[in-house]
N, C-alpha and C positions, 0 to 999 in steps of 0.2 A: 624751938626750931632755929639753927643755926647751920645749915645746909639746904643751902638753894638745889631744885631740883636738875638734872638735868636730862641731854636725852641720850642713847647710845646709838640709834641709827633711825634714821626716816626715809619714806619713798612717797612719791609722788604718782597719781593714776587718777585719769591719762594725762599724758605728760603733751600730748597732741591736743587742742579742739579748733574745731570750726568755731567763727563771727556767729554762724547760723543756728551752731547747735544749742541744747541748753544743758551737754552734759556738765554733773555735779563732780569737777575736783576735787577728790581729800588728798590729804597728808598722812598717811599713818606714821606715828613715833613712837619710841618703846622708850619707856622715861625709867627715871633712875632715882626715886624720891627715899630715900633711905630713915629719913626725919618724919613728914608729913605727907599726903598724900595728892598729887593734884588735883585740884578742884578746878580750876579755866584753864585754857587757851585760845589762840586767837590767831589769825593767819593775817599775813600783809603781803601783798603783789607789786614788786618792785618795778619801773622800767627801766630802759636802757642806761638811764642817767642816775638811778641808784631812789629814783623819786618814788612814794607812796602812790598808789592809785587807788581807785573806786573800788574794786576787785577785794574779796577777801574779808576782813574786819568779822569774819562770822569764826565762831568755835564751838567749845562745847563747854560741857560745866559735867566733871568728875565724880564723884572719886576715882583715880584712877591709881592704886598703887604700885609699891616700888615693884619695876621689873613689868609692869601691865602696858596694854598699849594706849593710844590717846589717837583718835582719829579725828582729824582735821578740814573744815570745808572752803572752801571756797565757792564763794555766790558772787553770781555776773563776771563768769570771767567771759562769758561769750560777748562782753559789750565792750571791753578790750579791741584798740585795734590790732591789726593783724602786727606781731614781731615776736619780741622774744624779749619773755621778764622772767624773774627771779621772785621764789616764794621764800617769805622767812615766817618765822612763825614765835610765839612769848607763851611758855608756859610759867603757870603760878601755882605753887600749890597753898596746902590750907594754913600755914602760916605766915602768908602775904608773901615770901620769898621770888622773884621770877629769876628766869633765866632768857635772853632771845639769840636768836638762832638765824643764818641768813642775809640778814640785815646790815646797809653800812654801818661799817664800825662794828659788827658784831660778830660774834666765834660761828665758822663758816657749821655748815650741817652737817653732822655725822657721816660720813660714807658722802660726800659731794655734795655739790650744790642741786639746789630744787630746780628745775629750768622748767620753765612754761612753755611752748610756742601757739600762738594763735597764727591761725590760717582764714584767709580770705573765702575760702569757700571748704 
């Protein structure tokens, strides 16, 4: 395995939630694993300031192959205060390879960024 996976486009739903609700966030991403197949990922909730939050850290665990999709969660974002973060997300496939996505310092998301808003009510 000497091709780290990557992704070709990802979306976010809902891209809205309420402090109150306990809707469940994914990520769907259509990965591009040509060598190996992805076996994790892993979501991470950015704030304002580019900072890691509680938010997110949950994935799933594959096989998901080349061209398949990989769908992504996030947990507690309703414990988020209310503003506006940014999802990035680390997929790995089965030969240890990752790639992340989103993230400071890291290659923005296929098709835009991930933007979150929580809302107060």
């Amino acid at each position: 395995d000497t091709i780290a996976p990557t992704v070709t486009a990802a979306s976010l739903s809902p891209a809205t939630i309420s402090v109150n609700s306990y809707d469940l966030v994914e990520v769907v991403a259509t990965v591009s694993a040509p060598i190996a197949p992805v076996e994790d990922y892993v979501t991470t909730v950015y704030d304002a300031n580019g900072n890691p939050t509680s938010a997110g850290a949950t994935g799933g665990v594959g096989p998901v192959p080349d061209g398949g999709t990989a769908t992504l969660f996030i947990a507690d974002a309703n414990y988020l205060t209310p503003g506006t973060y940014t999802v990035g997300f680390t997929i790995t496939d089965a030969g240890g390879l990752s790639t992340s996505y989103g993230g400071p310092g890291q290659p923005p998301v296929p098709g835009g960024p991930l933007i979150l808003t929580v809302t107060a009510s």
